[in-house]
Structures are given as structure tokens and as C-alpha cells.
C-alpha positions as CSV (number, residue, x, y, z in Angstrom):
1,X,0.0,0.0,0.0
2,X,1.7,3.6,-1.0
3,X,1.6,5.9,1.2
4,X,-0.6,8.3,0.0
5,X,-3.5,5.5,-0.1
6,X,-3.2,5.0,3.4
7,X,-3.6,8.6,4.5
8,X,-6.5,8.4,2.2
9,X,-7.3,5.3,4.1
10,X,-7.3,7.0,7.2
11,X,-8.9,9.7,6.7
12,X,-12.1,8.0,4.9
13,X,-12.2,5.4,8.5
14,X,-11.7,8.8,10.4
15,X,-14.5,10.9,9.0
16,X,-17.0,7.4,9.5
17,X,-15.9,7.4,12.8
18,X,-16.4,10.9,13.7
19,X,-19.7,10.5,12.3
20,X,-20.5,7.9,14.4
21,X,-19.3,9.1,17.6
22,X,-20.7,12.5,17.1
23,X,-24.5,11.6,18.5
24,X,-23.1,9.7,21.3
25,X,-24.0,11.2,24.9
26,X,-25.1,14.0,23.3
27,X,-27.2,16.2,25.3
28,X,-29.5,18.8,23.2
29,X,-30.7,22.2,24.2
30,X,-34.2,20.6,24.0
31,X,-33.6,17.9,26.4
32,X,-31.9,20.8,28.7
33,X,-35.2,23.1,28.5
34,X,-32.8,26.2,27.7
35,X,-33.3,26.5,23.7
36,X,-31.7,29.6,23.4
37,X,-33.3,32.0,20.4
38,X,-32.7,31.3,17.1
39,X,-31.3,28.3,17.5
40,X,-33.1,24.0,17.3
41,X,-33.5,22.3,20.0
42,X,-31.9,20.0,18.6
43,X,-28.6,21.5,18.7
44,X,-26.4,20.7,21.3
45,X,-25.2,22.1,24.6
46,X,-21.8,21.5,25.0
47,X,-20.5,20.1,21.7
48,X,-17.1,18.8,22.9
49,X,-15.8,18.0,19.5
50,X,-11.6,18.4,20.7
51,X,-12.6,15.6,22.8
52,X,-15.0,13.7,20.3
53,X,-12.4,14.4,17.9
54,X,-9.4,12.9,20.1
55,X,-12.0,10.1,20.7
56,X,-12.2,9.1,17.0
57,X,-8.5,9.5,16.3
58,X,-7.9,6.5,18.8
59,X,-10.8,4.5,17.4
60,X,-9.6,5.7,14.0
61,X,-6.1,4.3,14.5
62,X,-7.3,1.2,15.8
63,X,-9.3,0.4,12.9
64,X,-7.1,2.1,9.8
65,X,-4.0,-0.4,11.7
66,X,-6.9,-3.8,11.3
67,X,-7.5,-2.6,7.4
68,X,-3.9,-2.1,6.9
69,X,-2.8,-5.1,8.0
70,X,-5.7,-7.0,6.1
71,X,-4.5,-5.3,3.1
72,X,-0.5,-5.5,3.2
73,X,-0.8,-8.9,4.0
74,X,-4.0,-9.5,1.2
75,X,-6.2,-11.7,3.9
76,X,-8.8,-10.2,1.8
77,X,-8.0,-9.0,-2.0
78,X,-10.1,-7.7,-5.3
79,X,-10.3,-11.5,-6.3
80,X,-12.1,-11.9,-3.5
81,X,-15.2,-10.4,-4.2
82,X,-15.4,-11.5,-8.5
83,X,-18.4,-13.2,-7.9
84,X,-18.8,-13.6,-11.8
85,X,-15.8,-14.5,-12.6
86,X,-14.9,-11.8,-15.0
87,X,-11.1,-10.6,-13.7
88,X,-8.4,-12.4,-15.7
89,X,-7.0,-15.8,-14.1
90,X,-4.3,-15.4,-11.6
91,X,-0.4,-15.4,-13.1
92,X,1.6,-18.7,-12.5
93,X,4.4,-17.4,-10.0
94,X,7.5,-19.0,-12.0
95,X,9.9,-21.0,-9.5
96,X,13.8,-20.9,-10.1
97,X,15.3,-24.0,-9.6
């Protein structure tokens, strides 16, 4: 994997992750009875998106290193999912002996 497709990696599996933990404890201005004007009560009280955001970067990490690994060492590949058959056979690896 080059390197530039795994910051790409990364950043895809961080953004899904930050989207995921953003609703998590979240407390709304709704729930808190204080909807301040001009605003939803739906939007939140106290965001806390450094610490959210520190949150997914561990999560992040721990799931980019799992679809690294799976990749480098092709666990899973393209091949994999040809369900019709329609990619070109394998090459032969040629053995020297």
C-alpha cells in the first residue's frame, strides 16, 4: 500500500468514525429546557468535538491499523469479491530451480 493510499485510508475510517461518535451522549438544548433564540433544540449544549475528535483518532487508529494489516498482507483481496468471474486468471508465479 503507498503511502498516499493510506492517509486516504485514514482519513475515509476517520470521518466514518467521527460521524458515528458524534450523537453519542449527546445532550441537546431541548432535552436541557434552555433553547436559546434562534437556534433548534436539537442543537447541542456543549458540543465537545476536541474531545470527540481525540475520541475518533484513537478509534480511527485502531481500525485504519486492522485494514492495513488486512490489506499489506492480502487476507482479503479484489479476487475476493469477483463473484462472476470476470477478472483475468491469476499469473503462474515462476519457481527458479
Amino acid at each position: 500500500m503507498a503511502i498516499t493510499s493510506a492517509i486516504v485510508l485514514f482519513a475515509v475510517v476517520w470521518f466514518m468514525t467521527f460521524l458515528c461518535v458524534l450523537p453519542v451522549r449527546l445532550k441537546t438544548q431541548g432535552e436541557d429546557g434552555k433553547v436559546l433564540r434562534g437556534t433548534h433544540a436539537g442543537a447541542p449544549v456543549d458540543p465537545q468535538l476536541k474531545k470527540r475528535a481525540l475520541i475518533t483518532t484513537g478509534i480511527a487508529a485502531v481500525i485504519w491499523a486492522i485494514l492495513f494489516w488486512i490489506i499489506v498482507w492480502e487476507i482479503v483481496t479484489v479476487r475476493d469479491f469477483d463473484f462472476q468471474n470476470r477478472m483475468n486468471p491469476e499469473p503462474e508465479v515462476l519457481q527458479d530451480y
